[in-house]
PDBQT receptor file of N, H, CA, C and O in Angstrom, charges set to zero:
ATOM      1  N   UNK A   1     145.854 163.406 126.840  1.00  0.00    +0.000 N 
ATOM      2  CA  UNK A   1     146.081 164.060 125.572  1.00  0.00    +0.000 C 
ATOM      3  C   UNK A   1     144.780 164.692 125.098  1.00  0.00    +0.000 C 
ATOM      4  O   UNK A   1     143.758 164.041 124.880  1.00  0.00    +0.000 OA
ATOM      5  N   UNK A   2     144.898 166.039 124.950  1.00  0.00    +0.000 N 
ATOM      6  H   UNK A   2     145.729 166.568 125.127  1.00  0.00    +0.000 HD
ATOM      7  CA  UNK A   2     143.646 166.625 124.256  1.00  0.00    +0.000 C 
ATOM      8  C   UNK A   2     143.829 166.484 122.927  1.00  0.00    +0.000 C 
ATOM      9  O   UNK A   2     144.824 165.974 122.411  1.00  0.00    +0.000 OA
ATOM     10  N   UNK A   3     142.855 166.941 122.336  1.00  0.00    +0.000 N 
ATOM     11  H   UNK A   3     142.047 167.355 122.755  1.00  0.00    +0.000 HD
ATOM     12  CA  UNK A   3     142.375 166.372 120.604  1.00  0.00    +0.000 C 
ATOM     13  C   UNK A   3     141.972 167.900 120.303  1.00  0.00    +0.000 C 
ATOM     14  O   UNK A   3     141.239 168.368 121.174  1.00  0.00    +0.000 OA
ATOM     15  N   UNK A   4     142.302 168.788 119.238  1.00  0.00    +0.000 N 
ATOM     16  H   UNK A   4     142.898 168.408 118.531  1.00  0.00    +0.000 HD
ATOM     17  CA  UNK A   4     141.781 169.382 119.252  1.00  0.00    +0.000 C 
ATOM     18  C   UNK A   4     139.952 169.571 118.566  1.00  0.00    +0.000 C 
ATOM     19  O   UNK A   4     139.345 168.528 118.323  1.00  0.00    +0.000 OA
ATOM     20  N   UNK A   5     139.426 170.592 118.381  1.00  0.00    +0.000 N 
ATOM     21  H   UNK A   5     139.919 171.439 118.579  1.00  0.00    +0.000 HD
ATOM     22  CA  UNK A   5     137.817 170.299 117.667  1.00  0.00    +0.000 C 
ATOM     23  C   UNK A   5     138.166 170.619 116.366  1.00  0.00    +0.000 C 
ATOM     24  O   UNK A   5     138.920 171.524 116.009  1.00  0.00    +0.000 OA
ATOM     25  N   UNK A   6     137.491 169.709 115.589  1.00  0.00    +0.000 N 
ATOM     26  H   UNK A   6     136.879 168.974 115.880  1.00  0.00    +0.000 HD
ATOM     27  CA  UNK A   6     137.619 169.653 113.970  1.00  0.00    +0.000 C 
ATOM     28  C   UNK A   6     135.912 170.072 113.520  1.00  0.00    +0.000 C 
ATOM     29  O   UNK A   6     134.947 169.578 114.102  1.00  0.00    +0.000 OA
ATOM     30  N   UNK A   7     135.808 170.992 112.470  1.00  0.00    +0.000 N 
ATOM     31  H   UNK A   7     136.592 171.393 111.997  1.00  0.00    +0.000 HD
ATOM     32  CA  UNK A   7     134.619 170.755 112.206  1.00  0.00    +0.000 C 
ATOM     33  C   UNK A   7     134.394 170.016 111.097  1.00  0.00    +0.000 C 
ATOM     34  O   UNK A   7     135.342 169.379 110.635  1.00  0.00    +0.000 OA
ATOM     35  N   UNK A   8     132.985 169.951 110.399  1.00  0.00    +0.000 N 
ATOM     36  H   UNK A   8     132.215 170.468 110.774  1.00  0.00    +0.000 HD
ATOM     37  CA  UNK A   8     133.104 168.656 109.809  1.00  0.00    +0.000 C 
ATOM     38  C   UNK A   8     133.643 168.627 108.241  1.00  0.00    +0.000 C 
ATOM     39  O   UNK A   8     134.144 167.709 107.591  1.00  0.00    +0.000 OA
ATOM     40  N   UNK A   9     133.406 169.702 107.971  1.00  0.00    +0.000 N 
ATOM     41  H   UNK A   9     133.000 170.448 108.498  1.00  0.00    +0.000 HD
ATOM     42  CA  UNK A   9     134.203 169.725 106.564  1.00  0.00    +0.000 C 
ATOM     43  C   UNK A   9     135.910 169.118 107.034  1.00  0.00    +0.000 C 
ATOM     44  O   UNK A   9     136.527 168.490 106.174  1.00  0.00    +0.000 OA
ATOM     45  N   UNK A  10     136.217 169.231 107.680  1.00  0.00    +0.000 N 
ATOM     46  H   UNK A  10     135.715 169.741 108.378  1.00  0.00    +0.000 HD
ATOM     47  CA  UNK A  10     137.815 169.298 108.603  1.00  0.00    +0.000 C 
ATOM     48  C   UNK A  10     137.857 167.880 108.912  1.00  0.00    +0.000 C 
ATOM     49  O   UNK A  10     138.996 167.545 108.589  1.00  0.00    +0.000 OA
ATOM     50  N   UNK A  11     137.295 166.945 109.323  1.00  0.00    +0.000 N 
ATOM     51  H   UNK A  11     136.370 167.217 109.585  1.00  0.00    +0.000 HD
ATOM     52  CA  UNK A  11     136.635 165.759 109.324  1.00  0.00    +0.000 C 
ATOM     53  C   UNK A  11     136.865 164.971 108.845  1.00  0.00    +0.000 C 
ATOM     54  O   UNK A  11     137.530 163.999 109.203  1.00  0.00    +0.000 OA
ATOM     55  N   UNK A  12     136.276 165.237 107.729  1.00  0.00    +0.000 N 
ATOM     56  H   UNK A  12     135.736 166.027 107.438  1.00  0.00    +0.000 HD
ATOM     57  CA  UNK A  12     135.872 164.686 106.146  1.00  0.00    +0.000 C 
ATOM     58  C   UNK A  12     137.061 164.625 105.476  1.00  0.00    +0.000 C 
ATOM     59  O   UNK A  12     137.364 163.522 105.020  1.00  0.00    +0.000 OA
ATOM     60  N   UNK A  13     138.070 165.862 105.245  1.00  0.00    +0.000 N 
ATOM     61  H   UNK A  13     137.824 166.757 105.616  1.00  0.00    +0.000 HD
ATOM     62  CA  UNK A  13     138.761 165.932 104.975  1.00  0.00    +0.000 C 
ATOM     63  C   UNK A  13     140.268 165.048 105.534  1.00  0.00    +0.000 C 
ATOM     64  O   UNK A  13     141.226 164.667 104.861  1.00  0.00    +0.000 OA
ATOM     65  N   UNK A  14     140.026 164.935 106.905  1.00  0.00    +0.000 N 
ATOM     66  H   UNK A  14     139.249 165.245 107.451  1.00  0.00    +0.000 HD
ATOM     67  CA  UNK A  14     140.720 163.760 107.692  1.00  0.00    +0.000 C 
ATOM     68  C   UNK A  14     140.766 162.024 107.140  1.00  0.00    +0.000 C 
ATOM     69  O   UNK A  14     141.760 161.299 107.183  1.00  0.00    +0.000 OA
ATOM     70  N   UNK A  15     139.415 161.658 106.640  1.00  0.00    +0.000 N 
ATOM     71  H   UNK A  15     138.608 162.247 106.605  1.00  0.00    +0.000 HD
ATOM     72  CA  UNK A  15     138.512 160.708 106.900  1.00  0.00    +0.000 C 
ATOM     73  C   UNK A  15     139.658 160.192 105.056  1.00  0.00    +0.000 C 
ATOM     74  O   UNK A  15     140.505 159.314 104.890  1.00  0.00    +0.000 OA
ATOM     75  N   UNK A  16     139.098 161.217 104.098  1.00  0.00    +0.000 N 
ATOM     76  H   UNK A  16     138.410 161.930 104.233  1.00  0.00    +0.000 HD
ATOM     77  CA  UNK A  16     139.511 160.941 102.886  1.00  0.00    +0.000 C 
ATOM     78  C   UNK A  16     141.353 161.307 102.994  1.00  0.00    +0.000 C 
ATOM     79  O   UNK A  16     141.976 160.701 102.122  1.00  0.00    +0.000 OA
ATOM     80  N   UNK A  17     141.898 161.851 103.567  1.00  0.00    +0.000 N 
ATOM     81  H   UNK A  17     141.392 162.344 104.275  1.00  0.00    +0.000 HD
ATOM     82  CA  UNK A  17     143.116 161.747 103.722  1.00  0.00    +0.000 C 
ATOM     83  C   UNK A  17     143.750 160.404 104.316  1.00  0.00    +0.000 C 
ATOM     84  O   UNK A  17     144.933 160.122 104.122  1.00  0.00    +0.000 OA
ATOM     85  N   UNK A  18     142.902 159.615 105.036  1.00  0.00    +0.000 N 
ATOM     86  H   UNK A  18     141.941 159.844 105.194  1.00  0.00    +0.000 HD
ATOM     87  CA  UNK A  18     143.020 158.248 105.389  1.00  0.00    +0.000 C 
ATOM     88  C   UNK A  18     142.341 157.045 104.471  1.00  0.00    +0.000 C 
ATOM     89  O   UNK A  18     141.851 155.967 104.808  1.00  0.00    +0.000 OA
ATOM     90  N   UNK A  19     142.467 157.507 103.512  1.00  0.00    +0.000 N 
ATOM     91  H   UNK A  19     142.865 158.383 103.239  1.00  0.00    +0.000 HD
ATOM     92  CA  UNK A  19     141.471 156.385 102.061  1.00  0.00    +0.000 C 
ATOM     93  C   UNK A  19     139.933 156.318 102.418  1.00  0.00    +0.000 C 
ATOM     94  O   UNK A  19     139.399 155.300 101.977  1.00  0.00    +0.000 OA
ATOM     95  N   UNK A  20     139.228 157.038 103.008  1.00  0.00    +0.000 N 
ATOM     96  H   UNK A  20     139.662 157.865 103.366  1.00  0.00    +0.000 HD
ATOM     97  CA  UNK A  20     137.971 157.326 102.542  1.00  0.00    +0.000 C 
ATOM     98  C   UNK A  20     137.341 157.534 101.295  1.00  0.00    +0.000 C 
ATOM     99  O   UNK A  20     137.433 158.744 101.092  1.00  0.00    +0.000 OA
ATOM    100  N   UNK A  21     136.603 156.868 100.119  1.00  0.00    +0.000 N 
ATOM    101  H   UNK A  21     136.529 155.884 100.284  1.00  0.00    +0.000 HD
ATOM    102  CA  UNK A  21     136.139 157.556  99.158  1.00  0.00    +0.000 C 
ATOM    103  C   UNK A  21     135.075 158.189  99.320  1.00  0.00    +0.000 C 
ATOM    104  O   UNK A  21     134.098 157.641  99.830  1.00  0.00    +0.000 OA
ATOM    105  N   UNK A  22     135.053 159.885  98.786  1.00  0.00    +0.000 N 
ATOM    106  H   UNK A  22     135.847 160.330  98.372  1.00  0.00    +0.000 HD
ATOM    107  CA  UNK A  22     133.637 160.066  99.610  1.00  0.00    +0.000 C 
ATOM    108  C   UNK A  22     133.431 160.878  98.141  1.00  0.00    +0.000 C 
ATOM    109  O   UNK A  22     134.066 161.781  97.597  1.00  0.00    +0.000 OA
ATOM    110  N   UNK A  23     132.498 160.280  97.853  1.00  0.00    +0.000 N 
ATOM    111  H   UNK A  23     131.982 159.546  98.294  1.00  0.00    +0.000 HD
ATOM    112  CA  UNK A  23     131.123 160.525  96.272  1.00  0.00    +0.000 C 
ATOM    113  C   UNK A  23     130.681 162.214  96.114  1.00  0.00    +0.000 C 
ATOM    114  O   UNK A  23     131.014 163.079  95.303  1.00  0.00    +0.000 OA
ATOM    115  N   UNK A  24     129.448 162.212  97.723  1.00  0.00    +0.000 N 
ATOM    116  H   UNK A  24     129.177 161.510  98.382  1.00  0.00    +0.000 HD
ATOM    117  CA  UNK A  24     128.613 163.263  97.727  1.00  0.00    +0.000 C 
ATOM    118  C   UNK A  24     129.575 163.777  98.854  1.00  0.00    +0.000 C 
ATOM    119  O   UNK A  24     129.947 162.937  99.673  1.00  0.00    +0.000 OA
ATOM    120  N   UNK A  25     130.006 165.035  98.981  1.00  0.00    +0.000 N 
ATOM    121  H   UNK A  25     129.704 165.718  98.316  1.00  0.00    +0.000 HD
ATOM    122  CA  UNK A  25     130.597 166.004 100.326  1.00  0.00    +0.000 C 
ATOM    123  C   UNK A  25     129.243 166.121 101.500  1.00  0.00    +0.000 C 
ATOM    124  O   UNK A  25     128.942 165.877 102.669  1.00  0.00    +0.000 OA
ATOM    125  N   UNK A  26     128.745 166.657 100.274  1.00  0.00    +0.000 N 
ATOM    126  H   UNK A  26     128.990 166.855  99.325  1.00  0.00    +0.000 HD
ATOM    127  CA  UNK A  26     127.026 167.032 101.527  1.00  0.00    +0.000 C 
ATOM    128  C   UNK A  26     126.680 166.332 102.041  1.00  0.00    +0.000 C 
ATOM    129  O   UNK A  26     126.524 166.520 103.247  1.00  0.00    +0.000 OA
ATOM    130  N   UNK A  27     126.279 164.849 101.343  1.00  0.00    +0.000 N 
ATOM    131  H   UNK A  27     126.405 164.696 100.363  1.00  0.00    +0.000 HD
ATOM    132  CA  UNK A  27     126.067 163.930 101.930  1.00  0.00    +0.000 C 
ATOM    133  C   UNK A  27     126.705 163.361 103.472  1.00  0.00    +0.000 C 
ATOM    134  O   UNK A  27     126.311 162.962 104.568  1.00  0.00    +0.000 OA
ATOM    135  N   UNK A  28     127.887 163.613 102.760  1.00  0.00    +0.000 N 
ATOM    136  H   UNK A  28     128.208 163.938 101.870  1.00  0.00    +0.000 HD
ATOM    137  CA  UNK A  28     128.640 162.761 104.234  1.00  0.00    +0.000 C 
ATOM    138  C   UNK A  28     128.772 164.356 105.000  1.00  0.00    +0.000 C 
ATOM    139  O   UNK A  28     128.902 164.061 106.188  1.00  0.00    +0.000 OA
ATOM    140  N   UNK A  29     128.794 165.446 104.927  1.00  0.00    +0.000 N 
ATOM    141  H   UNK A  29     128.689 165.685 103.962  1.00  0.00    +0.000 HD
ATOM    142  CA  UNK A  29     129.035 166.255 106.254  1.00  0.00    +0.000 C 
ATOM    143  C   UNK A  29     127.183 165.705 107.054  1.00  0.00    +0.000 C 
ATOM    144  O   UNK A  29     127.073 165.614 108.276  1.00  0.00    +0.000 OA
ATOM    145  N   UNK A  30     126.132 165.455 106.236  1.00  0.00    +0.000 N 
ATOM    146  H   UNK A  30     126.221 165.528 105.243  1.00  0.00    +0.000 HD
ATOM    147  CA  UNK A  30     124.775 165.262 107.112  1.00  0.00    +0.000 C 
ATOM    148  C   UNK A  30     124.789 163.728 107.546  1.00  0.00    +0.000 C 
ATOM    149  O   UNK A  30     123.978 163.253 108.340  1.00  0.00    +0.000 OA
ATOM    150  N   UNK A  31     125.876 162.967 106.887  1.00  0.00    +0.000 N 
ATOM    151  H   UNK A  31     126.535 163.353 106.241  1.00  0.00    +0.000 HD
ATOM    152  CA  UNK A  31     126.003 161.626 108.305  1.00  0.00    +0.000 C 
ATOM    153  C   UNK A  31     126.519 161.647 109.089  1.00  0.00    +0.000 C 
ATOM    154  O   UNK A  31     126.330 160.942 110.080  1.00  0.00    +0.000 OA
ATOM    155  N   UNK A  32     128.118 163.192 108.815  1.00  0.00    +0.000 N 
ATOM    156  H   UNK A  32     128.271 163.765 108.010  1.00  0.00    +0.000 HD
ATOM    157  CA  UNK A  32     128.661 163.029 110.480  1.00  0.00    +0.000 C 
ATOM    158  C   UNK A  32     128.206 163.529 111.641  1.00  0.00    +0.000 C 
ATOM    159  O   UNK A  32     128.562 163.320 112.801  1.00  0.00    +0.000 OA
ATOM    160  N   UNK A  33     126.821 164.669 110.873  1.00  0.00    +0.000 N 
ATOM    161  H   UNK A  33     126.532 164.839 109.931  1.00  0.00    +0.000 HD
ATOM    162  CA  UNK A  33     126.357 165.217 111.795  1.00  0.00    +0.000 C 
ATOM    163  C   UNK A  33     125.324 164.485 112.674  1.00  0.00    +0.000 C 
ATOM    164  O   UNK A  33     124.706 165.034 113.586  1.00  0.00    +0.000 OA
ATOM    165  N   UNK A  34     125.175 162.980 112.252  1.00  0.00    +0.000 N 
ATOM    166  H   UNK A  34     125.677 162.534 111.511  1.00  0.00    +0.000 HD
ATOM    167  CA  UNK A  34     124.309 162.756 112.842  1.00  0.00    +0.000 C 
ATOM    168  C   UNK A  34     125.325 161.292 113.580  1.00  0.00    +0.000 C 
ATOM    169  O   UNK A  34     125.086 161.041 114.762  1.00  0.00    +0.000 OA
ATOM    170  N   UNK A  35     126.172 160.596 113.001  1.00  0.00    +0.000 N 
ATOM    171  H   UNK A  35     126.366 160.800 112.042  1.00  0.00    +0.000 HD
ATOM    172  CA  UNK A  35     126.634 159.074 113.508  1.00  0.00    +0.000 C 
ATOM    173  C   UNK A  35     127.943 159.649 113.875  1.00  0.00    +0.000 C 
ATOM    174  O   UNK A  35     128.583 158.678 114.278  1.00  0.00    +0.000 OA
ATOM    175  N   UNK A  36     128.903 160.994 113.978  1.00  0.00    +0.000 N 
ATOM    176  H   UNK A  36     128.383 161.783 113.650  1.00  0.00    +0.000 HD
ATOM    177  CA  UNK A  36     129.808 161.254 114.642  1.00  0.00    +0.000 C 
ATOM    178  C   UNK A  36     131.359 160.292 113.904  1.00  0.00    +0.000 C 
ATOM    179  O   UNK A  36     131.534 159.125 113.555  1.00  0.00    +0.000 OA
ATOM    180  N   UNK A  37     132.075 161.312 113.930  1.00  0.00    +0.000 N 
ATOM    181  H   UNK A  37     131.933 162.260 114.214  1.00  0.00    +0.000 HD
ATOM    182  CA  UNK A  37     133.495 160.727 113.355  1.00  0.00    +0.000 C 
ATOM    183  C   UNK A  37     133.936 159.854 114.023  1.00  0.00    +0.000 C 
ATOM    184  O   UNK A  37     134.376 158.829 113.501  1.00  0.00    +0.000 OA
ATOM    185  N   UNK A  38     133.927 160.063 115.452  1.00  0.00    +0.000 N 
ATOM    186  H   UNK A  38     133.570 160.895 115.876  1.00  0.00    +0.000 HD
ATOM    187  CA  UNK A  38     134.575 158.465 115.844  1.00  0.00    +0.000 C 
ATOM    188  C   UNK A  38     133.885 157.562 115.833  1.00  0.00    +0.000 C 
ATOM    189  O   UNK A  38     134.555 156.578 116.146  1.00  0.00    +0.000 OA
ATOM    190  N   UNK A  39     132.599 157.232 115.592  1.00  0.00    +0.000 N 
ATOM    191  H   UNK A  39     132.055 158.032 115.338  1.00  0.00    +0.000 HD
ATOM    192  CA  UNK A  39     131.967 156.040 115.208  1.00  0.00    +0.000 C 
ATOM    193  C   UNK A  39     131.968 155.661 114.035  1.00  0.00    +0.000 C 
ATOM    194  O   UNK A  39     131.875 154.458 113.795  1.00  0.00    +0.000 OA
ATOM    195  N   UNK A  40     132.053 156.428 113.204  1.00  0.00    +0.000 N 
ATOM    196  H   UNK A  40     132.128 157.406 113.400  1.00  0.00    +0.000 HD
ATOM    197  CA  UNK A  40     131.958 155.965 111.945  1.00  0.00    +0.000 C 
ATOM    198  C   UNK A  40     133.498 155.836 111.342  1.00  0.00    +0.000 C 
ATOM    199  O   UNK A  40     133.662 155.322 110.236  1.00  0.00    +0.000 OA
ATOM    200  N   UNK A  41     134.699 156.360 112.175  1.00  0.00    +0.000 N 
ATOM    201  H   UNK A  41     134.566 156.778 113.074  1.00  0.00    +0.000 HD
ATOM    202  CA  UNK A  41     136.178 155.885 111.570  1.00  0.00    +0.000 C 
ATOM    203  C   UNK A  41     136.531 154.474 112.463  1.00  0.00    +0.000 C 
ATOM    204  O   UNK A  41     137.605 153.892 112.310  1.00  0.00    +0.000 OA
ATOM    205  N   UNK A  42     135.524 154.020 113.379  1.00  0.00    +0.000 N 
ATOM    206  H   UNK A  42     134.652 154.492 113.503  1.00  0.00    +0.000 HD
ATOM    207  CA  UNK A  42     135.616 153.126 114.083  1.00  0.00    +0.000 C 
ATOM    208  C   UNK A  42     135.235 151.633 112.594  1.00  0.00    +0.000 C 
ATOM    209  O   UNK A  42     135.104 150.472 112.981  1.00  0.00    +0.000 OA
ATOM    210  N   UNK A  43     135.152 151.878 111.467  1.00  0.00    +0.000 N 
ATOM    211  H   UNK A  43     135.259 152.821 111.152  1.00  0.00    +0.000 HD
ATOM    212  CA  UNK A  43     135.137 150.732 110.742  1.00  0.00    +0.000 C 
ATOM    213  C   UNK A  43     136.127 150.959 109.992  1.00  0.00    +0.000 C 
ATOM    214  O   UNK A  43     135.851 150.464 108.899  1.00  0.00    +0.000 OA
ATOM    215  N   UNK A  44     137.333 151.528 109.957  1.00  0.00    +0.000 N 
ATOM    216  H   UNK A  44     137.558 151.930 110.844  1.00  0.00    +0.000 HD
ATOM    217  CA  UNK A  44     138.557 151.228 109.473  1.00  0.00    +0.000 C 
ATOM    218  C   UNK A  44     139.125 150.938 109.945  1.00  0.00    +0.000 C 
ATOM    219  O   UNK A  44     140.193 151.217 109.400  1.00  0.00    +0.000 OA
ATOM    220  N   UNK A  45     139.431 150.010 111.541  1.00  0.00    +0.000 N 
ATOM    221  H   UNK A  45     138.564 149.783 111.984  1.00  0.00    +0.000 HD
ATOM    222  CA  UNK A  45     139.869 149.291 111.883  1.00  0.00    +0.000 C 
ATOM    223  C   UNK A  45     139.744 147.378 111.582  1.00  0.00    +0.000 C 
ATOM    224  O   UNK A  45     140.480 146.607 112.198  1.00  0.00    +0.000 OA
TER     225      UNK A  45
């Protein structure tokens, strides 16, 4: 199964559509750019 590419505003927007609260936007697009969406949706399990 391919996935397609999300960018990170697209992401983010994923992340808070799944009960993410997210404060600062900016903030969190410069953590995904650095710790990556699947590591970091890897703690809502």
């Amino acid at each position: 199964m391919q996935k397609d590419w999300l960018s990170f505003d697209e992401q983010l927007e994923l992340l808070a559509g799944r009960g993410m609260c997210i404060e600062d936007e900016c903030t969190a697009v410069q953590v995904l750019s650095c710790v990556s969406y699947y590591r970091l949706s890897g703690y809502f399990r």
